[in-house]
C-alpha positions as semicolon CSV with decimal commas, in nm:
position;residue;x (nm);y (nm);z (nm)
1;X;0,000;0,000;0,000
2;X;0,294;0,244;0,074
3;X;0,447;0,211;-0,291
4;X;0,073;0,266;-0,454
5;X;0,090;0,622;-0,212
6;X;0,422;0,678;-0,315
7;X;0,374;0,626;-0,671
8;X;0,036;0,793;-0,702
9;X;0,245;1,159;-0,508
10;X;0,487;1,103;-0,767
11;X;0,220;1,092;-1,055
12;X;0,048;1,386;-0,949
13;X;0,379;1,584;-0,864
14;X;0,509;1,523;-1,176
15;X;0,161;1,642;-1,334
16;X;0,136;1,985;-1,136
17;X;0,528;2,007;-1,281
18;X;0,418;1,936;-1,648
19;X;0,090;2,137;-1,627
20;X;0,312;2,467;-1,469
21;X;0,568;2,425;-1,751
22;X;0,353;2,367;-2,031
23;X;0,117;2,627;-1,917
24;X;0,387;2,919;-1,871
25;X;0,560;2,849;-2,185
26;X;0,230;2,822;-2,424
27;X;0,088;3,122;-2,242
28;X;0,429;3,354;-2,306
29;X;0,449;3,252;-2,662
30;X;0,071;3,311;-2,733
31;X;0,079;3,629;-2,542
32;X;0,406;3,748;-2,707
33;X;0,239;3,668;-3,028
34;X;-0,057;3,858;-2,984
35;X;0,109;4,128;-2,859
36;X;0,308;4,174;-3,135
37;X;0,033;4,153;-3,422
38;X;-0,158;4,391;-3,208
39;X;0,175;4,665;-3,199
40;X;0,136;4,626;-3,589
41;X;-0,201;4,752;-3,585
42;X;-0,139;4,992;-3,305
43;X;-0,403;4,841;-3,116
44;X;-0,239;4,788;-2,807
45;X;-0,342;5,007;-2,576
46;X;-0,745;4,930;-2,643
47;X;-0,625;4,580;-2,537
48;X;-0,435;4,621;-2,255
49;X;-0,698;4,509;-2,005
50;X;-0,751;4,151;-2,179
51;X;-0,415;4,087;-2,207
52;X;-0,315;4,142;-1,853
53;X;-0,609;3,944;-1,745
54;X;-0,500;3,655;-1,988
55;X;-0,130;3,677;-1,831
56;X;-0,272;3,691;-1,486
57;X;-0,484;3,400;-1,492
58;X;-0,185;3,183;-1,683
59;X;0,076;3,270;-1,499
60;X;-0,133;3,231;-1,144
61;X;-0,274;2,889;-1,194
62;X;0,082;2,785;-1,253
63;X;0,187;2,956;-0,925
64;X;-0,072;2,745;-0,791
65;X;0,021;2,476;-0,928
66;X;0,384;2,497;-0,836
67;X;0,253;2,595;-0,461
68;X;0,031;2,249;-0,389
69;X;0,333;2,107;-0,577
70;X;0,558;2,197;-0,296
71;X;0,308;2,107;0,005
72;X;0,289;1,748;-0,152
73;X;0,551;1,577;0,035
Protein backbone atom coordinates (compact mmCIF):
# COMPACT_ATOMS: atom_id res chain seq x y z
CA UNK A 1 0.00 0.00 0.00
CA UNK A 2 2.94 2.44 0.74
CA UNK A 3 4.47 2.11 -2.91
CA UNK A 4 0.73 2.66 -4.54
CA UNK A 5 0.90 6.22 -2.12
CA UNK A 6 4.22 6.78 -3.15
CA UNK A 7 3.74 6.26 -6.71
CA UNK A 8 0.36 7.93 -7.02
CA UNK A 9 2.45 11.59 -5.08
CA UNK A 10 4.87 11.03 -7.67
CA UNK A 11 2.20 10.92 -10.55
CA UNK A 12 0.48 13.86 -9.49
CA UNK A 13 3.79 15.84 -8.64
CA UNK A 14 5.09 15.23 -11.76
CA UNK A 15 1.61 16.42 -13.34
CA UNK A 16 1.36 19.85 -11.36
CA UNK A 17 5.28 20.07 -12.81
CA UNK A 18 4.18 19.36 -16.48
CA UNK A 19 0.90 21.37 -16.27
CA UNK A 20 3.12 24.67 -14.69
CA UNK A 21 5.68 24.25 -17.51
CA UNK A 22 3.53 23.67 -20.31
CA UNK A 23 1.17 26.27 -19.17
CA UNK A 24 3.87 29.19 -18.71
CA UNK A 25 5.60 28.49 -21.85
CA UNK A 26 2.30 28.22 -24.24
CA UNK A 27 0.88 31.22 -22.42
CA UNK A 28 4.29 33.54 -23.06
CA UNK A 29 4.49 32.52 -26.62
CA UNK A 30 0.71 33.11 -27.33
CA UNK A 31 0.79 36.29 -25.42
CA UNK A 32 4.06 37.48 -27.07
CA UNK A 33 2.39 36.68 -30.28
CA UNK A 34 -0.57 38.58 -29.84
CA UNK A 35 1.09 41.28 -28.59
CA UNK A 36 3.08 41.74 -31.35
CA UNK A 37 0.33 41.53 -34.22
CA UNK A 38 -1.58 43.91 -32.08
CA UNK A 39 1.75 46.65 -31.99
CA UNK A 40 1.36 46.26 -35.89
CA UNK A 41 -2.01 47.52 -35.85
CA UNK A 42 -1.39 49.92 -33.05
CA UNK A 43 -4.03 48.41 -31.16
CA UNK A 44 -2.39 47.88 -28.07
CA UNK A 45 -3.42 50.07 -25.76
CA UNK A 46 -7.45 49.30 -26.43
CA UNK A 47 -6.25 45.80 -25.37
CA UNK A 48 -4.35 46.21 -22.55
CA UNK A 49 -6.98 45.09 -20.05
CA UNK A 50 -7.51 41.51 -21.79
CA UNK A 51 -4.15 40.87 -22.07
CA UNK A 52 -3.15 41.42 -18.53
CA UNK A 53 -6.09 39.44 -17.45
CA UNK A 54 -5.00 36.55 -19.88
CA UNK A 55 -1.30 36.77 -18.31
CA UNK A 56 -2.72 36.91 -14.86
CA UNK A 57 -4.84 34.00 -14.92
CA UNK A 58 -1.85 31.83 -16.83
CA UNK A 59 0.76 32.70 -14.99
CA UNK A 60 -1.33 32.31 -11.44
CA UNK A 61 -2.74 28.89 -11.94
CA UNK A 62 0.82 27.85 -12.53
CA UNK A 63 1.87 29.56 -9.25
CA UNK A 64 -0.72 27.45 -7.91
CA UNK A 65 0.21 24.76 -9.28
CA UNK A 66 3.84 24.97 -8.36
CA UNK A 67 2.53 25.95 -4.61
CA UNK A 68 0.31 22.49 -3.89
CA UNK A 69 3.33 21.07 -5.77
CA UNK A 70 5.58 21.97 -2.96
CA UNK A 71 3.08 21.07 0.05
CA UNK A 72 2.89 17.48 -1.52
CA UNK A 73 5.51 15.77 0.35
Amino acid sequence: MITSKTKLKKAIRFALLFFAIFIGISSTVSLSIVTLLLVRDDQLQTQYPAIIILALFSFTSCGISLFIRSKIH
